[in-house]
mmCIF file of the C-alpha atoms, coordinates in Angstrom:
data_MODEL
# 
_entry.id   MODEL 
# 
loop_
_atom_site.group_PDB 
_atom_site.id 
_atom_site.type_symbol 
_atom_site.label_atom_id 
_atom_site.label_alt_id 
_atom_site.label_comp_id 
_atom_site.label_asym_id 
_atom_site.label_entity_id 
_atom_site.label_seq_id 
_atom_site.pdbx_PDB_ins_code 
_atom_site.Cartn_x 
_atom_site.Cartn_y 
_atom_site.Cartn_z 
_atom_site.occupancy 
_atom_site.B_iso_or_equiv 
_atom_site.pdbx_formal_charge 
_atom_site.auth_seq_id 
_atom_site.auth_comp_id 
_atom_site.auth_asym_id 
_atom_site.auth_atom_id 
_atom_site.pdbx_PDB_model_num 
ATOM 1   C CA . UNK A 1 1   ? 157.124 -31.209 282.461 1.00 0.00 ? 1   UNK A CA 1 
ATOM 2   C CA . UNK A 1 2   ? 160.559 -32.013 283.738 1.00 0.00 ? 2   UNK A CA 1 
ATOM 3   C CA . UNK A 1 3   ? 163.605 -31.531 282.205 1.00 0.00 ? 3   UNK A CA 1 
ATOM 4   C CA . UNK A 1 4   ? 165.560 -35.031 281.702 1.00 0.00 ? 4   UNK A CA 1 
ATOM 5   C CA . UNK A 1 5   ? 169.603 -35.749 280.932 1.00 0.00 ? 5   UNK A CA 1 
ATOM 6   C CA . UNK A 1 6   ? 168.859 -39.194 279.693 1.00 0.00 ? 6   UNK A CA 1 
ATOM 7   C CA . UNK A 1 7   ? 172.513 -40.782 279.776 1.00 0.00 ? 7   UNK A CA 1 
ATOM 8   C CA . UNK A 1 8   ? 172.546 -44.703 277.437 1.00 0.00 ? 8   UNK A CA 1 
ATOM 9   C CA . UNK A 1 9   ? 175.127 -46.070 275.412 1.00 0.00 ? 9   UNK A CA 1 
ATOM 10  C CA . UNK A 1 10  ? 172.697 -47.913 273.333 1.00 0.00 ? 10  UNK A CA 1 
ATOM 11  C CA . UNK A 1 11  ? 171.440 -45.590 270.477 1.00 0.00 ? 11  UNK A CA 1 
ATOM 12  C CA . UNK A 1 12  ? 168.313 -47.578 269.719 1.00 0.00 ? 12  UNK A CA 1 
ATOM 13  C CA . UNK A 1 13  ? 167.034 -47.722 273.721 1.00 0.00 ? 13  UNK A CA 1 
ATOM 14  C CA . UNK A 1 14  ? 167.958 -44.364 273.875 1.00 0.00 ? 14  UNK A CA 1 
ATOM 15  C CA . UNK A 1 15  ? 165.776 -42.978 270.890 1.00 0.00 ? 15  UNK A CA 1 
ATOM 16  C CA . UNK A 1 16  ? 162.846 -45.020 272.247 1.00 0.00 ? 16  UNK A CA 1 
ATOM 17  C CA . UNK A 1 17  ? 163.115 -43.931 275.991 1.00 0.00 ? 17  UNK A CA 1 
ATOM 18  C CA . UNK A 1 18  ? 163.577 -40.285 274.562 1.00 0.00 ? 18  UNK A CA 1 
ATOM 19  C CA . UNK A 1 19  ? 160.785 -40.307 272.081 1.00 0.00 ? 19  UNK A CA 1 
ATOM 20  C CA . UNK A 1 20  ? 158.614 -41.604 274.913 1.00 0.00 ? 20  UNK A CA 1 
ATOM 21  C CA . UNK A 1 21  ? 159.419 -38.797 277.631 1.00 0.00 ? 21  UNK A CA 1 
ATOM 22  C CA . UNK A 1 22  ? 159.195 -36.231 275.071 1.00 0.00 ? 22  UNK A CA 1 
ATOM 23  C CA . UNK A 1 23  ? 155.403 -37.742 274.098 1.00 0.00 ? 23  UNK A CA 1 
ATOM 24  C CA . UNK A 1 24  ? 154.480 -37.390 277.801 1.00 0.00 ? 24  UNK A CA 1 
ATOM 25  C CA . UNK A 1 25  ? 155.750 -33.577 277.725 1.00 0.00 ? 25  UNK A CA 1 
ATOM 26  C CA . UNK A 1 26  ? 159.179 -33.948 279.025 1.00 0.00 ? 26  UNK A CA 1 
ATOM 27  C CA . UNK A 1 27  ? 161.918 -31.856 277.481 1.00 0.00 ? 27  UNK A CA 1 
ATOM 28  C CA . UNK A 1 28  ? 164.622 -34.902 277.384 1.00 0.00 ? 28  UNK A CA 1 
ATOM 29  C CA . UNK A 1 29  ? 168.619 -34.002 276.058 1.00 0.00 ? 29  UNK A CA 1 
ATOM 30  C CA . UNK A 1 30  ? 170.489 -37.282 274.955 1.00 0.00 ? 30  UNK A CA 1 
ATOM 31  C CA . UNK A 1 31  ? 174.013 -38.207 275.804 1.00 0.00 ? 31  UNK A CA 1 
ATOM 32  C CA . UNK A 1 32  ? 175.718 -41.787 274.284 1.00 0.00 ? 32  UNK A CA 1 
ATOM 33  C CA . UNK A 1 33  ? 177.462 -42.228 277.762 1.00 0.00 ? 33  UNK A CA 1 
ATOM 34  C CA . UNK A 1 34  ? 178.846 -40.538 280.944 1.00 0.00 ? 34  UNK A CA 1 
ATOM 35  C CA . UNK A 1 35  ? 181.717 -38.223 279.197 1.00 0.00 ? 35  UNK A CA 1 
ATOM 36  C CA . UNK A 1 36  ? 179.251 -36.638 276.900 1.00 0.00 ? 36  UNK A CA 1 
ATOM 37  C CA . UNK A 1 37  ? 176.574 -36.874 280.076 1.00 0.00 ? 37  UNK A CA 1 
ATOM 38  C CA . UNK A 1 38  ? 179.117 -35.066 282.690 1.00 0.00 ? 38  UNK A CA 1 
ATOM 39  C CA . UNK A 1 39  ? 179.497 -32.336 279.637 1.00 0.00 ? 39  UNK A CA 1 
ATOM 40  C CA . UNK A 1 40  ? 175.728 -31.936 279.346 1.00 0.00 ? 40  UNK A CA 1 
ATOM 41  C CA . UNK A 1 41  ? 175.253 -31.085 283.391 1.00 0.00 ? 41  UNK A CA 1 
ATOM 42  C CA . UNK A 1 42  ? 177.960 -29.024 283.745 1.00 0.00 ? 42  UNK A CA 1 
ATOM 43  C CA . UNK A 1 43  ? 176.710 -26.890 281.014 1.00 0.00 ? 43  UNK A CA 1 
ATOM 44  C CA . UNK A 1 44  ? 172.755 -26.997 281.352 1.00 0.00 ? 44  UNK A CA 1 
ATOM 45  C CA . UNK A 1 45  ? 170.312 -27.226 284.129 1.00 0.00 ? 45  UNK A CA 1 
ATOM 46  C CA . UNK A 1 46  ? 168.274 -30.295 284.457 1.00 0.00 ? 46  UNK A CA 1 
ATOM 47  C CA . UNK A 1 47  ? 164.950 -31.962 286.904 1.00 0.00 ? 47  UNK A CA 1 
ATOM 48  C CA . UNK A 1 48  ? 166.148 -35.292 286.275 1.00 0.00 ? 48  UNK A CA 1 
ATOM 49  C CA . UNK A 1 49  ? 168.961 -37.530 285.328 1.00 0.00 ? 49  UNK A CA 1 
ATOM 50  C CA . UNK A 1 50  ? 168.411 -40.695 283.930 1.00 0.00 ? 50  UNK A CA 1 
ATOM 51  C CA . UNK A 1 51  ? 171.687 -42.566 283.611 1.00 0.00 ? 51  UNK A CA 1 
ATOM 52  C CA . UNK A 1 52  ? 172.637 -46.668 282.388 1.00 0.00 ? 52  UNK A CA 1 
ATOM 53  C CA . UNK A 1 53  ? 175.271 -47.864 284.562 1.00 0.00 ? 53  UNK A CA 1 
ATOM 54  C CA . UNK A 1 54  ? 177.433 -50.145 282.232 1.00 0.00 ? 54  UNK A CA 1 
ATOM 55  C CA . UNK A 1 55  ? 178.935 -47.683 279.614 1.00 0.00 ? 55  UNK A CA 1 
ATOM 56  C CA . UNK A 1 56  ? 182.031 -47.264 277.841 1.00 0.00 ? 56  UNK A CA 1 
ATOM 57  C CA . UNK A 1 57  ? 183.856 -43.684 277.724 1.00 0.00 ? 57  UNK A CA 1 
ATOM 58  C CA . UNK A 1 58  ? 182.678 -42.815 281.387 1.00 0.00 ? 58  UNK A CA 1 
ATOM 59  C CA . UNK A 1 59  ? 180.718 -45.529 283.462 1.00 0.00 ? 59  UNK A CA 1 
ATOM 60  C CA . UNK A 1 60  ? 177.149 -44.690 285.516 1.00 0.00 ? 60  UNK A CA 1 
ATOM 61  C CA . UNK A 1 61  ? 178.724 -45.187 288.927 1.00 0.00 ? 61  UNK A CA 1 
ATOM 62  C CA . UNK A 1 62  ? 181.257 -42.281 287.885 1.00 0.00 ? 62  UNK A CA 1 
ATOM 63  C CA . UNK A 1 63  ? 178.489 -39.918 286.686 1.00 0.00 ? 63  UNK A CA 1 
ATOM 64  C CA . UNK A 1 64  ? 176.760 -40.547 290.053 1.00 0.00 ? 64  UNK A CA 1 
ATOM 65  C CA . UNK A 1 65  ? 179.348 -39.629 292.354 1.00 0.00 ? 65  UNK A CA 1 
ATOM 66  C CA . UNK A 1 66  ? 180.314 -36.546 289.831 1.00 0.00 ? 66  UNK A CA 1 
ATOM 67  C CA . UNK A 1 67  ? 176.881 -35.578 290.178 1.00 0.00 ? 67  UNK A CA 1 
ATOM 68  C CA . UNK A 1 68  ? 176.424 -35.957 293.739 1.00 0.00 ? 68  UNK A CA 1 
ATOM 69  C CA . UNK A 1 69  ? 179.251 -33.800 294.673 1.00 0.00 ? 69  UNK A CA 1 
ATOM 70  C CA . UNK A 1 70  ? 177.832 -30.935 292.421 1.00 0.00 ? 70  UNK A CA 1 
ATOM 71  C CA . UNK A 1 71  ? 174.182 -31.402 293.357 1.00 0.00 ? 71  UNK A CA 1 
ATOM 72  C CA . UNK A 1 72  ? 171.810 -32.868 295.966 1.00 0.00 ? 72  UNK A CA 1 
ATOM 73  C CA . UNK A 1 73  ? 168.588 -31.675 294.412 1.00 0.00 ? 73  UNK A CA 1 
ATOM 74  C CA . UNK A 1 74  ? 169.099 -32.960 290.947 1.00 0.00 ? 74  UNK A CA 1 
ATOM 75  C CA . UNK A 1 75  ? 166.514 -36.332 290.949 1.00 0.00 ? 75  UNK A CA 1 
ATOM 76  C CA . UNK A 1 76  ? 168.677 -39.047 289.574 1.00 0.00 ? 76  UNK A CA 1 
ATOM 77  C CA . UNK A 1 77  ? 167.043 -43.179 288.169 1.00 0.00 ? 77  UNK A CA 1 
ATOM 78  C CA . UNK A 1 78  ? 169.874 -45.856 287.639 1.00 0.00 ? 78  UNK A CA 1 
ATOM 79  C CA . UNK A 1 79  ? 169.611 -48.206 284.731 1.00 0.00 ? 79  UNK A CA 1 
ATOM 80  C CA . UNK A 1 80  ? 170.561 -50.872 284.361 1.00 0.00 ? 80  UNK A CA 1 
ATOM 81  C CA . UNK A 1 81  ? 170.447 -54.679 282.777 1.00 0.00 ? 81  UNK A CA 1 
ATOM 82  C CA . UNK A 1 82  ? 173.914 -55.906 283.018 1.00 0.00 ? 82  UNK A CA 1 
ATOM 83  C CA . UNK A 1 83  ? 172.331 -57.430 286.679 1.00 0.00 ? 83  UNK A CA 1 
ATOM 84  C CA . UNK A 1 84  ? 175.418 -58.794 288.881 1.00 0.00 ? 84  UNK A CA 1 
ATOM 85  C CA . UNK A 1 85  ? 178.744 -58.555 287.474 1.00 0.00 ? 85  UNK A CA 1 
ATOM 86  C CA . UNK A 1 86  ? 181.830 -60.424 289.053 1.00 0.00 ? 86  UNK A CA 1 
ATOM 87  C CA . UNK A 1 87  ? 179.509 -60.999 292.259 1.00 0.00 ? 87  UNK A CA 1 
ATOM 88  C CA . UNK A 1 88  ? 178.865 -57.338 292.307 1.00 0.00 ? 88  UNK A CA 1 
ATOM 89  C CA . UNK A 1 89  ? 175.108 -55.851 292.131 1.00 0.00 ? 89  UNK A CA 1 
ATOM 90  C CA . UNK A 1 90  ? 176.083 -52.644 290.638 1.00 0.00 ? 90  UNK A CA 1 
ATOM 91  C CA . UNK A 1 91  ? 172.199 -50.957 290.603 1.00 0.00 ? 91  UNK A CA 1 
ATOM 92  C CA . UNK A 1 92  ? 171.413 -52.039 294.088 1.00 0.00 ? 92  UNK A CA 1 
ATOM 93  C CA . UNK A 1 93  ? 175.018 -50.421 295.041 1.00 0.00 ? 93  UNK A CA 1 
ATOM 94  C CA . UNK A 1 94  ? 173.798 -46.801 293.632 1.00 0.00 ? 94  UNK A CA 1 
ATOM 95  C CA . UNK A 1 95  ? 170.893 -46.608 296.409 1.00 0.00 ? 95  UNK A CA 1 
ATOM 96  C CA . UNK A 1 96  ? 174.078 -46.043 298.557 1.00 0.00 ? 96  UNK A CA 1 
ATOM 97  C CA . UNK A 1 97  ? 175.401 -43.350 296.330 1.00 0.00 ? 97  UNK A CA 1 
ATOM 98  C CA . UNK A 1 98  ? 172.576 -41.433 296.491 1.00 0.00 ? 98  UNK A CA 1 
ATOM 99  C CA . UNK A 1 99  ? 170.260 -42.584 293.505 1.00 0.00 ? 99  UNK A CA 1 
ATOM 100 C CA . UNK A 1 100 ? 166.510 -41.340 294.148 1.00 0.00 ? 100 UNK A CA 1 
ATOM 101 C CA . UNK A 1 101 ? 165.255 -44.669 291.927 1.00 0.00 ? 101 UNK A CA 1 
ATOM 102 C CA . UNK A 1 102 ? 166.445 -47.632 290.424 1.00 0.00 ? 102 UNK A CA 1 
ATOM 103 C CA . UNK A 1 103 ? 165.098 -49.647 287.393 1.00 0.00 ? 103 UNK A CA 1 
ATOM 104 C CA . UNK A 1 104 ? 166.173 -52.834 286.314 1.00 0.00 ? 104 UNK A CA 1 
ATOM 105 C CA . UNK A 1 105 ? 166.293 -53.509 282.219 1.00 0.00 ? 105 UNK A CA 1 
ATOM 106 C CA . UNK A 1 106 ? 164.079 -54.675 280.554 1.00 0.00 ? 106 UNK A CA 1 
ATOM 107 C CA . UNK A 1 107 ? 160.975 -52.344 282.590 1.00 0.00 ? 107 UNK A CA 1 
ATOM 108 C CA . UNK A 1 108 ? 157.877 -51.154 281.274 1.00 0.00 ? 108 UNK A CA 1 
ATOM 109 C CA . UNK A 1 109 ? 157.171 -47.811 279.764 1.00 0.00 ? 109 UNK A CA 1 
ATOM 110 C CA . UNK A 1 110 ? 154.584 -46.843 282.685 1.00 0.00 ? 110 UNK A CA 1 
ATOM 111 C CA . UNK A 1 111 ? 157.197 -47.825 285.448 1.00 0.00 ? 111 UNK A CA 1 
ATOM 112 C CA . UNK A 1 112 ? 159.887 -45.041 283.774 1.00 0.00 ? 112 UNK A CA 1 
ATOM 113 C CA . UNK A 1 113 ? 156.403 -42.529 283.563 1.00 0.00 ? 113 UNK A CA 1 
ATOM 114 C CA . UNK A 1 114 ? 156.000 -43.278 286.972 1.00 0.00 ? 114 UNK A CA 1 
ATOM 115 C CA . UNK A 1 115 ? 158.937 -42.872 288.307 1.00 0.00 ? 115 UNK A CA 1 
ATOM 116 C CA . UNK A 1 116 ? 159.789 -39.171 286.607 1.00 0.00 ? 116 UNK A CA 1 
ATOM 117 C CA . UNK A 1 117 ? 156.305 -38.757 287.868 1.00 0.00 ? 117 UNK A CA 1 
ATOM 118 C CA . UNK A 1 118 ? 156.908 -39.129 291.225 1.00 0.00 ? 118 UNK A CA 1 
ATOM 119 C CA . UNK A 1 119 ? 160.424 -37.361 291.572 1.00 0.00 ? 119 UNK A CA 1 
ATOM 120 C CA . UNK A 1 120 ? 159.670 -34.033 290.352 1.00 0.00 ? 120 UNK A CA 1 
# 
């Protein structure tokens, strides 16, 4: 069982990727985007951080550096479906910040399983 900051704007996706963890025997906390995310590490210890890239409030790419510079063992996935914006590939550009996985919306239930799987 890890425990997972799961870090989406949308509250729908978010329900379903939490309900889904949780059914596997993860221990997931919820943010609605990177402000209320950043909050939520600071305060609490997690395995994994799953966090969507294209947010308002605070974006992904922010929350990645932030957590970088507190933490190199945290496990972190990028999410993301917003695919190239203004010519720029945001969720390929995370491997350089230090992502440990990247998954491109819309994946498959099993490929999120998999991932936390092998990370922690």
């Amino acid at each position: 069982m890890a425990k997972i900051l799961l870090i989406e704007d949308h509250p729908e996706f978010r329900e379903t990727i939490a309900e889904m963890l949780e059914l596997h025997g993860h221990q997931v906390t919820s943010a609605q985007d990177g402000r209320e995310g950043m909050t939520l590490f600071s305060r609490h210890s997690f395995d994994v951080i799953i966090t969507d890239l294209i947010m308002p409030q605070q974006d992904g790419i922010s929350v990645i550096v932030g957590i970088r510079q507190k933490s190199q063992a945290v496990k972190i996935i990028a999410i993301s479906g917003g695919g190239n914006i203004n010519g720029v590939d945001y969720l390929r550009m995370t491997e350089d910040l230090g992502v440990d996985a990247t998954l491109e919306k819309p994946f498959q239930s099993q490929q999120l399983l998999d991932t936390v799987k092998r990370l922690v």
